[in-house]
C-alpha positions as CSV (number, residue, x, y, z in Angstrom):
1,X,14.0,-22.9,-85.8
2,X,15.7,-23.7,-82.9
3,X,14.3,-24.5,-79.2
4,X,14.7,-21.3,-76.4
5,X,17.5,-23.6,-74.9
6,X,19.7,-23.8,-77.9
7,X,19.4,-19.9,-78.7
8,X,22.3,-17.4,-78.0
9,X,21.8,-16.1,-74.5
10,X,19.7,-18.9,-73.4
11,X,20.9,-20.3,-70.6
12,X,21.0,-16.8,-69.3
13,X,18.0,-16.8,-69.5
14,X,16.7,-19.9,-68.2
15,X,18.9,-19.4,-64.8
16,X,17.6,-15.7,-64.5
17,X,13.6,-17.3,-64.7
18,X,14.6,-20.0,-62.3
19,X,16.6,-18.1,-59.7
20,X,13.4,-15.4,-59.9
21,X,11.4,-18.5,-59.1
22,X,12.8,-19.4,-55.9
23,X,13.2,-16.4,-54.6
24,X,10.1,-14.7,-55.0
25,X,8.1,-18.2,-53.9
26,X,6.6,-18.2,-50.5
27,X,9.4,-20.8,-49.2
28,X,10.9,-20.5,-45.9
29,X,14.3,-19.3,-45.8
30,X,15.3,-23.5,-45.1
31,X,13.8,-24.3,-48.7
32,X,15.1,-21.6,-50.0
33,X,18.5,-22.2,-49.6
34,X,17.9,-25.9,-50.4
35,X,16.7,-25.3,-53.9
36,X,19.2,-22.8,-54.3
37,X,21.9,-25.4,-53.4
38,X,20.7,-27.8,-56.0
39,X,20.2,-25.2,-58.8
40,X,24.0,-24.2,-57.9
41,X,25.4,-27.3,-57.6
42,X,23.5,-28.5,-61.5
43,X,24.7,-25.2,-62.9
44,X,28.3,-26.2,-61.8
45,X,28.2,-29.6,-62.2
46,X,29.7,-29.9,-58.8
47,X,30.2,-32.6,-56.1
48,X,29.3,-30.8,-53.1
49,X,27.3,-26.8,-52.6
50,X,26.8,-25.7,-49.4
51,X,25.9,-22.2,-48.0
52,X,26.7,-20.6,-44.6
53,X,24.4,-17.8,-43.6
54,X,25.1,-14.8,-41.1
55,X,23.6,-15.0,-37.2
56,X,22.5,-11.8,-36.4
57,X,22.8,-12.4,-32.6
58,X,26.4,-13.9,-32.5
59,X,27.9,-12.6,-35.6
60,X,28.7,-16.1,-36.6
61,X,28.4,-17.8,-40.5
62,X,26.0,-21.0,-39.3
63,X,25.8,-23.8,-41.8
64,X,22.6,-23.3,-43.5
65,X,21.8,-25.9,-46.1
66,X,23.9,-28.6,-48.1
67,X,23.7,-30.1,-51.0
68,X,23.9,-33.9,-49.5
69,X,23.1,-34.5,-46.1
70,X,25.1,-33.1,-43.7
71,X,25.5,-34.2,-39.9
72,X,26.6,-30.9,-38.3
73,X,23.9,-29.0,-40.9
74,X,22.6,-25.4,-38.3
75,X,25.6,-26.5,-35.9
76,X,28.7,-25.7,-38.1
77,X,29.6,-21.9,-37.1
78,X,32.6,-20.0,-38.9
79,X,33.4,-16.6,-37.9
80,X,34.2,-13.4,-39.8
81,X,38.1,-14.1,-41.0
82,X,38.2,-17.4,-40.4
83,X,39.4,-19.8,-43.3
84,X,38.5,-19.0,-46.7
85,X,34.4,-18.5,-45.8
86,X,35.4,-16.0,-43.0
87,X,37.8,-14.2,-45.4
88,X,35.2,-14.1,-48.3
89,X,32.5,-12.5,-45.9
90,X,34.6,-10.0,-44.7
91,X,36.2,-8.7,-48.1
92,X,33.1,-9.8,-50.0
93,X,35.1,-10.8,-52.8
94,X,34.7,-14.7,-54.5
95,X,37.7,-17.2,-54.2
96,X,38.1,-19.9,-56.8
97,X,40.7,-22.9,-55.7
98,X,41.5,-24.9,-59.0
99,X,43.3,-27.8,-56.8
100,X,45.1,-28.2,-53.6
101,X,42.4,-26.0,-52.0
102,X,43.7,-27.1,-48.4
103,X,47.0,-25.8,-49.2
104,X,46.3,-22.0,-49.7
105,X,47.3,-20.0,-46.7
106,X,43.6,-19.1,-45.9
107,X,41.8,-22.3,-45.5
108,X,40.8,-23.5,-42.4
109,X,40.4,-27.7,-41.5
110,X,37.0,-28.2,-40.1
111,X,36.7,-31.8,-38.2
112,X,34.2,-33.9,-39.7
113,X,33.5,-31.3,-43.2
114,X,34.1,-34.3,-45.9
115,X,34.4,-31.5,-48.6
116,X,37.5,-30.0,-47.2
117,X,39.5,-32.5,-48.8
118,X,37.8,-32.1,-52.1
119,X,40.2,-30.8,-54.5
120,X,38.9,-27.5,-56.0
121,X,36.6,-25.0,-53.9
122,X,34.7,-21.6,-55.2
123,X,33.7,-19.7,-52.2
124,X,30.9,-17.0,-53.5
125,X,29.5,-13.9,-50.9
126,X,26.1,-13.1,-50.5
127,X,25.8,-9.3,-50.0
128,X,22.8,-7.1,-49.5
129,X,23.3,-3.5,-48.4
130,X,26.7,-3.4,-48.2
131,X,27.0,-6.3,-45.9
132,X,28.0,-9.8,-46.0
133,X,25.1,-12.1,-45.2
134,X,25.9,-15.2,-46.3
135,X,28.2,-17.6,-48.2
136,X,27.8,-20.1,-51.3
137,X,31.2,-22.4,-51.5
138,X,30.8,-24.6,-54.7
139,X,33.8,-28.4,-54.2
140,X,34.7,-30.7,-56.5
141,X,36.6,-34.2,-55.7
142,X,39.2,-33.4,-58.7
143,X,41.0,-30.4,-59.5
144,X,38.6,-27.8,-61.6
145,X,39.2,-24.8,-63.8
146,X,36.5,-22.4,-62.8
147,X,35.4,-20.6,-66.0
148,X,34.4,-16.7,-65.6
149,X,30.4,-18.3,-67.0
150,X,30.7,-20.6,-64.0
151,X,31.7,-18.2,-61.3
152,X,29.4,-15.3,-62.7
153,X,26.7,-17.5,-63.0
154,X,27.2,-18.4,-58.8
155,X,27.9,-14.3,-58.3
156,X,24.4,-13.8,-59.7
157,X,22.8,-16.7,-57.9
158,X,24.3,-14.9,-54.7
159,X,23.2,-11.9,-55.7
160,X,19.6,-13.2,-56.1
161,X,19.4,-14.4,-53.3
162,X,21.1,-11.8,-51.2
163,X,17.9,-9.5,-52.2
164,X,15.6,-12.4,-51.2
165,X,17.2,-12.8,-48.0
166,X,17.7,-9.3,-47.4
167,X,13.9,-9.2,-48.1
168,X,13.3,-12.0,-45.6
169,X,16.0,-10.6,-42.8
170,X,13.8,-7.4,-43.0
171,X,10.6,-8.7,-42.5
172,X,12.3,-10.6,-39.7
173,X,13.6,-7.9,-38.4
174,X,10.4,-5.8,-38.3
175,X,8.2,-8.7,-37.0
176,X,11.3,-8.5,-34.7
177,X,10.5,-4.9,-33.8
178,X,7.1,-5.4,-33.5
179,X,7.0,-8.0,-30.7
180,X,9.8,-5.7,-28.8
181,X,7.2,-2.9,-29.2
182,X,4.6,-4.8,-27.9
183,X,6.6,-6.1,-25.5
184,X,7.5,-2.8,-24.3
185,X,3.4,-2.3,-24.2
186,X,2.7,-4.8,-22.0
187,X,5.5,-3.6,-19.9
188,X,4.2,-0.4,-19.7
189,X,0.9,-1.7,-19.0
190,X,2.0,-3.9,-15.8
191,X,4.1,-1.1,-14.8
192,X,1.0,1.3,-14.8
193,X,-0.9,-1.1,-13.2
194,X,1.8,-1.8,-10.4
195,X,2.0,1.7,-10.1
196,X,-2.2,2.0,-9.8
197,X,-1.6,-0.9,-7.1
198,X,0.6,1.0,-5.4
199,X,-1.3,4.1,-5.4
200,X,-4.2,2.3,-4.3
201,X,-2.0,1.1,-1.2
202,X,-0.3,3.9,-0.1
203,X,-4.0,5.9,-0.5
204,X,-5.5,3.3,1.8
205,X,-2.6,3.9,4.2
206,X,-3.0,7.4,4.3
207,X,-6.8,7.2,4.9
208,X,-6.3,4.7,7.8
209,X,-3.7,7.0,9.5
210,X,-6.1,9.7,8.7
211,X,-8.3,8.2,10.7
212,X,-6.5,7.2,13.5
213,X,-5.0,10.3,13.9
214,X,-8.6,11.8,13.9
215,X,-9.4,9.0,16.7
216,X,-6.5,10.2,18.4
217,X,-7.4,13.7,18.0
218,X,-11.1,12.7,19.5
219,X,-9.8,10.3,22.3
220,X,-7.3,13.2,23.2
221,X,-10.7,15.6,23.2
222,X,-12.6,13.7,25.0
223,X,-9.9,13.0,27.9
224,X,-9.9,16.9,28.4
225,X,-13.4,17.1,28.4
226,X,-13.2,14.3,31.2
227,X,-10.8,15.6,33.0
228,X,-11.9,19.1,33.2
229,X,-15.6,17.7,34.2
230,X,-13.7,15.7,36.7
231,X,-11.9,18.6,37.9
232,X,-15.0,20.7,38.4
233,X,-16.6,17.9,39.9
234,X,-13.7,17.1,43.0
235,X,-12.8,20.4,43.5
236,X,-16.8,22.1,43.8
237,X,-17.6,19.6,47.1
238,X,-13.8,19.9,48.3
239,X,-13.9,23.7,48.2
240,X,-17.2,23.7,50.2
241,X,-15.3,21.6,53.1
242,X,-12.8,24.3,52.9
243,X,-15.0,26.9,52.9
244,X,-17.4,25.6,55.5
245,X,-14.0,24.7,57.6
246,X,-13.1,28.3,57.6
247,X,-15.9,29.4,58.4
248,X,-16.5,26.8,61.3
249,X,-12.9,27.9,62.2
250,X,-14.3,31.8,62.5
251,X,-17.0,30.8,65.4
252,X,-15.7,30.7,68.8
253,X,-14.5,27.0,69.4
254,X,-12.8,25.5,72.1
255,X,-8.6,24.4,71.7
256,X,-9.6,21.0,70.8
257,X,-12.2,21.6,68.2
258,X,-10.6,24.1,66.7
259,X,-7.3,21.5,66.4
260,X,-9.2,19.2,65.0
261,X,-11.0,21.7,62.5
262,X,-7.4,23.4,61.4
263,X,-6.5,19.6,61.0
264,X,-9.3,18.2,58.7
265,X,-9.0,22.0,56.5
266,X,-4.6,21.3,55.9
267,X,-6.1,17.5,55.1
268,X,-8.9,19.1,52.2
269,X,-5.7,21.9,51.4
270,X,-3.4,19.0,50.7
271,X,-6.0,16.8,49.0
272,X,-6.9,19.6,46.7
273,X,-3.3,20.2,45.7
274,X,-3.1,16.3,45.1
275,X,-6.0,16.4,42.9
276,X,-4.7,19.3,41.0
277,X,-1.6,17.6,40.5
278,X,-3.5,14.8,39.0
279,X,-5.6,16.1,37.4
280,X,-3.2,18.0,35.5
281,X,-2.4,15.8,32.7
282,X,-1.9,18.7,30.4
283,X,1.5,19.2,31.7
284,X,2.4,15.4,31.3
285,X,1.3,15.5,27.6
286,X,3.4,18.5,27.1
287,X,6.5,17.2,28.8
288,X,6.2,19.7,31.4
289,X,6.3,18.2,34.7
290,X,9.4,18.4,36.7
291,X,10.4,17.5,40.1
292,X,12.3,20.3,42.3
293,X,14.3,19.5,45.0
294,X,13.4,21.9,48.2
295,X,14.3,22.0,51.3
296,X,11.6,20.7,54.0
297,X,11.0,19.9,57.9
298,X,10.2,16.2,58.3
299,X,9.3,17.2,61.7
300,X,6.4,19.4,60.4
301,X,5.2,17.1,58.1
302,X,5.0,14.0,60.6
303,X,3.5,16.3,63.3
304,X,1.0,17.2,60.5
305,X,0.4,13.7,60.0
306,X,0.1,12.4,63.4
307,X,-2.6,15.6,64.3
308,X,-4.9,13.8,60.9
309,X,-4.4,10.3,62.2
310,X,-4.9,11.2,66.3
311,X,-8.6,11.1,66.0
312,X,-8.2,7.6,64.5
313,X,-5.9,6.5,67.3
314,X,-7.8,7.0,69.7
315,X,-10.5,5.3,68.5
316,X,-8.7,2.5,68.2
317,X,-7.4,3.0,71.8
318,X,-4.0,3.6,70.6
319,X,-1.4,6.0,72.4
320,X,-0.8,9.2,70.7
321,X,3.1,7.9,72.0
322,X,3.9,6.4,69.6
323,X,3.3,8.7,66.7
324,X,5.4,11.7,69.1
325,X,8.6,9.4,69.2
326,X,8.3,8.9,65.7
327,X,7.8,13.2,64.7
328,X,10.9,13.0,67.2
329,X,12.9,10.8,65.8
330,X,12.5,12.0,62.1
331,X,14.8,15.3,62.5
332,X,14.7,18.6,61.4
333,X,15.6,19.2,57.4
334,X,15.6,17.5,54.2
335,X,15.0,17.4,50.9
336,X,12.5,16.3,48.5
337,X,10.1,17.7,45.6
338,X,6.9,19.3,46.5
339,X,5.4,17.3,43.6
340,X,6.0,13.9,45.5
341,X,4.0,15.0,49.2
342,X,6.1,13.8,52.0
343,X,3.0,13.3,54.3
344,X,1.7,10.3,51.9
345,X,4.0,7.8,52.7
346,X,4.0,8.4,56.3
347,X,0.1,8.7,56.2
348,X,0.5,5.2,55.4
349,X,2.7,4.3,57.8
350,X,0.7,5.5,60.7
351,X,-2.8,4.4,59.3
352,X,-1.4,0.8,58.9
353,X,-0.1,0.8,62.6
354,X,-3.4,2.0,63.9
355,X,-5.7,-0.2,61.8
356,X,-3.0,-3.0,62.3
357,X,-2.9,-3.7,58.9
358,X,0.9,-5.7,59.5
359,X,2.3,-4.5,55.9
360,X,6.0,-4.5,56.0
361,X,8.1,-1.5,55.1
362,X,9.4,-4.0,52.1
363,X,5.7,-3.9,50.6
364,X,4.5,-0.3,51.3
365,X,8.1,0.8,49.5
366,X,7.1,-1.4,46.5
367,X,4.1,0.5,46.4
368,X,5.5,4.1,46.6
369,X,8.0,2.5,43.8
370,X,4.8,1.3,41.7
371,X,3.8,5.0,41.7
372,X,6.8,6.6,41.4
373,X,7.6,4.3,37.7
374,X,3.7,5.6,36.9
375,X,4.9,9.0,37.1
376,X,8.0,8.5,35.4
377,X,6.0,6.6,32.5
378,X,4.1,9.2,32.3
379,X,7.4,11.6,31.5
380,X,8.7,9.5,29.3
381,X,5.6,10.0,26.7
C-alpha cells in the first residue's frame, strides 16, 4: 500500500490541510503571512515570495512579509495600477513572467527590490468580496515555465488566505467600529456634561441678577419711602411758618413788621418750592425734568433778595447801599428756567459780603457749576 503522499490527489490534499492550518490558527496577521510565504515559496520551489497587502487608510499595497529578510519590509508601498502588483490588484487576474520579467510593458523598477531582476515572476491577487486585498508575487533567479499545478496551487493559497484575511479585516473593522462608537459615547458624555456646566452657569447668572434686580427693586422702594417721609417731614413745620406767617400777616402790624413778615413768608414760599423740586426725584428717574427758558425781572428778584438779607445787614452794621446799587445795576429782563431760582446765587452773593466771607466770584461760580453738573447727572440716568 502506498503512503497518503504517494496517492493520486495527494498533494492536493496535503496543501489544502496545511493552508487550513494557518489560516484558522490564532496567528497575527504578521505570522500569518510569514508561514504563508514559506509554504508558497516550498510549493514553488522558488527563490524569493513576497506579499503586498492593501492599506485601508491610503489605499496603498504595503509590503507585508518576505520570504528572506527584507530592509524596506512595512515601508515598500505600490499603488493600484502601478507595475505588474498594481495592475494584478486592480484586474484581479494572476500574471506569470517566464523570463525577462523587467521587460514586459507593465513592470515597474523599484530601488533597492533585489527580486526585480530575478528572471521569472508570478504575481497572484488576493480577493475577498469582490475586492483586491492583497498580492502574492512568486521570483525565480532563472527563467521558469509556470505549470497550471503551480499557479493554481498559489490561486488557492490566495484564495485561502483572502477568507482569513477578510475574516481578520472584519474583525478589525468592527473592533474599529466599536472604539468610534465609544468614542462617540464619551463625546456625547463630555458634551452633556459641558452642556450641564453650562446650564449650571448661566442658572447661577440668572439667580444673581435675579437678585440684584430684586435689591434694586427694594433700594428703589425704600428711596420712595424715604423720600416721601422726608417730604412729609420738611413740608409739615414749613407749612406751619407759612401758615402762622399769614396769619401774623392778618393782625394789624406796623410797615416795618409787616415788611419783614411778607419777607421771611416769600423766603418759606421759595424754600418750599426748592424742597419740592428736590424732593422730586420721581421725575429724574423717569427722565422728566426739563428746564424752560422764561422770561424774568432781575430787578425783582435782587430787591427780593436784598429785603431777606437787610435784617442781616444791619446787624452786621452794614449799609442797605450797597445791596440798592446792586438791584440797580442788575436791569430789567432776562431769561432763565424757573427750575434753576435766580435768587440763589445772588443770596450767596449778598450773605458772603455781609458775613465777609471774601469768596471770589471764581469760587462761588465753581460751586453753582458743581450743582449745575449734579443736575445734569442726574438727567443723564
Amino acid at each position: 500500500m502506498r503512503s497518503e503522499d504517494t496517492q493520486p490527489g495527494s498533494t492536493d490534499v496535503s496543501l489544502l490541510r496545511r493552508v487550513s492550518r494557518i489560516v484558522n490558527s490564532d496567528l497575527s496577521v504578521d505570522e500569518m503571512l510569514g508561514q504563508i510565504v514559506m509554504l508558497t515559496a516550498q510549493v514553488c520551489a522558488c527563490d524569493a515570495c513576497i506579499v503586498y497587502l492593501l492599506e485601508s487608510a491610503t489605499g496603498d499595497f504595503v509590503l507585508r512579509a518576505s520570504q528572506v529578510p527584507h530592509p524596506r519590509l512595512g515601508n515598500l508601498r505600490m499603488q493600484l495600477g502601478e507595475g505588474v502588483t498594481g495592475w494584478v490588484a486592480q484586474h484581479q487576474s494572476p500574471v506569470a513572467l517566464a523570463s525577462k520579467a523587467s521587460g514586459d510593458s507593465r513592470f515597474k523598477p523599484v530601488s533597492g527590490l533585489a527580486e526585480d531582476t530575478y528572471e521569472a515572476f508570478l504575481s497572484v491577487p488576493v480577493v475577498t468580496r469582490g475586492k483586491a486585498i492583497g498580492v502574492i508575487n512568486v521570483h525565480h533567479r532563472d527563467p521558469h515555465e509556470h505549470s497550471a499545478d503551480e499557479i493554481a496551487a498559489v490561486v488557492f493559497i490566495g484564495e485561502q488566505t483572502a477568507s482569513a484575511l477578510g475574516k481578520i479585516l472584519l474583525e478589525d473593522e468592527n473592533a474599529r467600529l466599536a472604539e468610534r462608537d465609544q468614542e462617540s459615547v464619551r463625546q456625547r458624555a463630555h458634551l452633556e456634561a459641558e452642556v450641564d456646566r453650562r446650564t449650571a452657569e448661566l442658572q447661577a447668572a440668572n439667580e444673581a441678577l435675579r437678585a440684584a434686580k430684586e435689591k434694586a427693586e427694594e433700594v428703589a422702594r425704600l428711596k420712595g419711602e424715604f423720600l416721601a417721609n422726608m417730604s412729609h417731614e420738611l413740608r409739615t413745620p414749613l407749612n406751619g411758618i407759612i401758615g402762622m406767617t399769614e396769619a401774623v400777616l392778618d393782625t394789624e402790624l406796623n410797615s416795618e413788621q409787616r415788611e419783614f413778615l411778607s419777607i421771611a413768608k416769600a423766603s418759606a414760599n421759595e424754600l418750599l418750592k426748592i424742597i419740592n423740586d428736590v424732593l422730586d426725584f420721581s421725575k429724574l428717574d423717569a427722565l422728566k425734568v426739563t428746564l424752560n427758558r422764561i422770561e424774568f425781572n432781575p430787578e425783582q428778584v435782587l430787591r427780593e433778595t436784598a429785603k431777606s438779607l437787610s435784617f442781616l445787614a444791619s446787624q452786621k452794621k452794614r449799609s442797605r447801599a450797597a445791596l440798592r446799587d446792586r438791584v440797580e445795576r442788575a436791569g430789567h429782563a432776562s431769561r432763565g428756567s424757573p427750575g434753576i431760582q435766580p435768587g440763589a446765587d445772588q443770596l450767596d452773593r449778598q450773605r458772603d459780603q455781609i458775613h465777609g466771607s471774601g469768596r471770589s466770584d471764581r469760587q462761588r461760580s465753581a460751586g453753582i457749576s458743581g450743582r449745575v453738573a449734579g443736575v445734569a447727572a442726574c438727567l443723564r440716568r
